[in-house]
C-alpha positions in Angstrom: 124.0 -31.9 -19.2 124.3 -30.7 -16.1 122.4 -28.7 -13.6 122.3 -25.5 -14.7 122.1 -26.4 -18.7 118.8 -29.0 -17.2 117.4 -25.5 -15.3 118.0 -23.3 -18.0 116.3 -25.5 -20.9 112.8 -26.2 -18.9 113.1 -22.5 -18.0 113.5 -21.3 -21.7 111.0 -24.2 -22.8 113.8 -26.0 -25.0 112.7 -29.2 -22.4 108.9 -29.4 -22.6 107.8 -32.7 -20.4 103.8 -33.5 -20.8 104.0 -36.7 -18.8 106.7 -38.8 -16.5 104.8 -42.1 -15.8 107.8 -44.0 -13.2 107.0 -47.3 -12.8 109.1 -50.6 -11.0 110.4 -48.2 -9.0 113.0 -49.6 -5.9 114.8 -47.8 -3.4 117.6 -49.3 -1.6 118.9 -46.9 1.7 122.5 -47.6 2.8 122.9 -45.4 6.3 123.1 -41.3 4.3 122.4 -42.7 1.0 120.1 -43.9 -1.1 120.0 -45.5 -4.5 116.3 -45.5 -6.3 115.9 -47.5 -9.6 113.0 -47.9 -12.1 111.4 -47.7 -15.6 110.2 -43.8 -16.6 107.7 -43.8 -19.4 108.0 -39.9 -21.2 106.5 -37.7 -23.0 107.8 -34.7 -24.3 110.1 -32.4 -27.2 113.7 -31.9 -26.3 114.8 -28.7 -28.9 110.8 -29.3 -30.6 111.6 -32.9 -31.2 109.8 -35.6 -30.2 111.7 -36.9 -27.0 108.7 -39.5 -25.7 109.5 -43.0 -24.8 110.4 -45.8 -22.3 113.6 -45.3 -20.2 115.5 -46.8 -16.8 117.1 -44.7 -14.5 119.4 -45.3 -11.5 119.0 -42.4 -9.1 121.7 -41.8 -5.7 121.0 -39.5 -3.2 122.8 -38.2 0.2 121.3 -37.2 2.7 123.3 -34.0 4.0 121.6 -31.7 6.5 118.8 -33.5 7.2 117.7 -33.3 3.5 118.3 -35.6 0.9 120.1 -34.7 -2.1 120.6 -36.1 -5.8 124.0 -36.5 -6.6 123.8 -38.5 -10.0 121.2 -40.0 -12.1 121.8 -42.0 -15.1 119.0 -42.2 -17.7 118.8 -45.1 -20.9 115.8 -44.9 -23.1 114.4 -48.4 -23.8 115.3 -49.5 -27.3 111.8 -50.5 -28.5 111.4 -53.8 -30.5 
């Protein structure tokens, strides 16, 4: 999905998040960029389902302009046991 589909869907209410509980978070800064990983616990409905669980995410960002800036994220929900 990207931007725009992610910006229309919470708009529209098709993504509804309750809670986004990051935890083990580290953030490692190479000169202009940065790379932030850690665990994301979430609740929510994705399209009125239920979309809540565990998930890592890898996060890198660019600093452009004197403001940093996403430029991908990655996202795997947790298998739970």
């Amino acid at each position: 999905m990207g931007k725009t589909q992610l910006l229309n869907a919470l708009k529209s209410g098709d993504i509804k998040l309750t809670s986004d509980d990051v935890s083990d978070m580290k953030v490692r800064v190479y000169g202009n960029t940065a790379v932030i990983t850690g665990k994301a616990a979430t609740k929510g409905t994705i399209g009125g389902k239920d979309a809540s669980g565990q998930n890592t995410f890898t996060r890198v960002l660019v600093k452009k302009g004197g403001t940093w800036q996403t430029v991908a994220l990655q996202q795997t929900r947790i298998s739970n046991p």
